[in-house]
RODO-2510 file (C-alpha; in nm, 4 decimals, decimal comma):
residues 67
     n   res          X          Y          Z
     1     x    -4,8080    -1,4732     3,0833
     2     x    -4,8662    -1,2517     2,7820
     3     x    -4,5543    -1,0844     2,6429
     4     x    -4,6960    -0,7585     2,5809
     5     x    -4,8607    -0,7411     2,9737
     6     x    -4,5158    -0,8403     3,0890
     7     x    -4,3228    -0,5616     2,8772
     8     x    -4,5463    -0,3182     2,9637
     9     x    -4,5278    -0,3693     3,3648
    10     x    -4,1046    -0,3895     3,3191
    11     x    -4,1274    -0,0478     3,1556
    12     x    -4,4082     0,0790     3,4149
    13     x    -4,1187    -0,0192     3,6896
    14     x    -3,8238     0,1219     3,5231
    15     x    -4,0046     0,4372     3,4647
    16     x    -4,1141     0,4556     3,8384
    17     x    -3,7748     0,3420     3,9527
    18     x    -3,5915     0,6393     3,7646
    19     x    -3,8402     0,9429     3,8668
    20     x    -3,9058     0,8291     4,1979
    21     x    -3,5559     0,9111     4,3200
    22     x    -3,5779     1,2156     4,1667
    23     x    -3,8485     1,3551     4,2565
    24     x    -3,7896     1,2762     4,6062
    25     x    -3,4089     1,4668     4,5402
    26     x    -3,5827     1,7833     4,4485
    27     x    -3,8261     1,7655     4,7493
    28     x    -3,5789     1,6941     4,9719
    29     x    -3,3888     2,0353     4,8585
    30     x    -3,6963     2,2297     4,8525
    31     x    -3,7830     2,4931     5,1126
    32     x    -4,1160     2,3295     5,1983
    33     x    -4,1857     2,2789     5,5794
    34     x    -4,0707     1,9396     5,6616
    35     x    -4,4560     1,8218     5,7687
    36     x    -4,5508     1,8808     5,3717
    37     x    -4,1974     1,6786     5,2698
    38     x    -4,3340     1,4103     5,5082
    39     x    -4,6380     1,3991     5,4140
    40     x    -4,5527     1,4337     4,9906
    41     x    -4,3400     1,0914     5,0775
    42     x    -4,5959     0,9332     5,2156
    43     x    -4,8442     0,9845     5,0010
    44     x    -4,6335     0,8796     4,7473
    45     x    -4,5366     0,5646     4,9232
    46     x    -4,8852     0,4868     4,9789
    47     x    -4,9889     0,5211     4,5678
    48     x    -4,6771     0,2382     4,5179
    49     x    -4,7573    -0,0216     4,7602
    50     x    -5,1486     0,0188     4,5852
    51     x    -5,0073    -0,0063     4,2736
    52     x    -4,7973    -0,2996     4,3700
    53     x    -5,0993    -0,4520     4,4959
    54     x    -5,3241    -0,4143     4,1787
    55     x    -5,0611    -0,5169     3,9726
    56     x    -5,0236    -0,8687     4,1854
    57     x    -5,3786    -0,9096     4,2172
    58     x    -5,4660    -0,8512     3,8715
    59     x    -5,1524    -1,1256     3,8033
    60     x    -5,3234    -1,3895     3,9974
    61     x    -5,6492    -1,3121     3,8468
    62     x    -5,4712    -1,3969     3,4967
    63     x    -5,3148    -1,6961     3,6332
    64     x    -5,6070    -1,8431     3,7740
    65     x    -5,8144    -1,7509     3,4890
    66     x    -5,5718    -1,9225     3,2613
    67     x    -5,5113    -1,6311     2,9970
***
């Protein structure tokens, strides 16, 4: 796998693994109703596993393509 691909995706999922939390900290201690906090999480639950997705697909893809 390319160096620069793999680099890039590490620092993709550091990045996303340090504002995730926090984001979800300050929502949490908002005064939002709870169906908006709910529905903020899932949404942003949602966006991850699609990302996760794309990101594995688009792996195999390079795999089998032999890149």
């Amino acid at each position: 796998m390319n160096e620069l691909l793999f680099s890039g995706l590490a620092l993709l999922g550091v990045g996303i693994m340090i504002l995730a939390p926090y984001g979800i900290y300050h929502i949490a201690g908002s005064d939002l109703p709870p169906t908006i906090k709910i529905a903020l999480e899932l949404i942003v639950i949602g966006l991850g596993l699609a990302l996760i997705h794309v990101i594995r697909d688009r792996l195999r893809s390079i795999e089998e393509e032999g890149i």
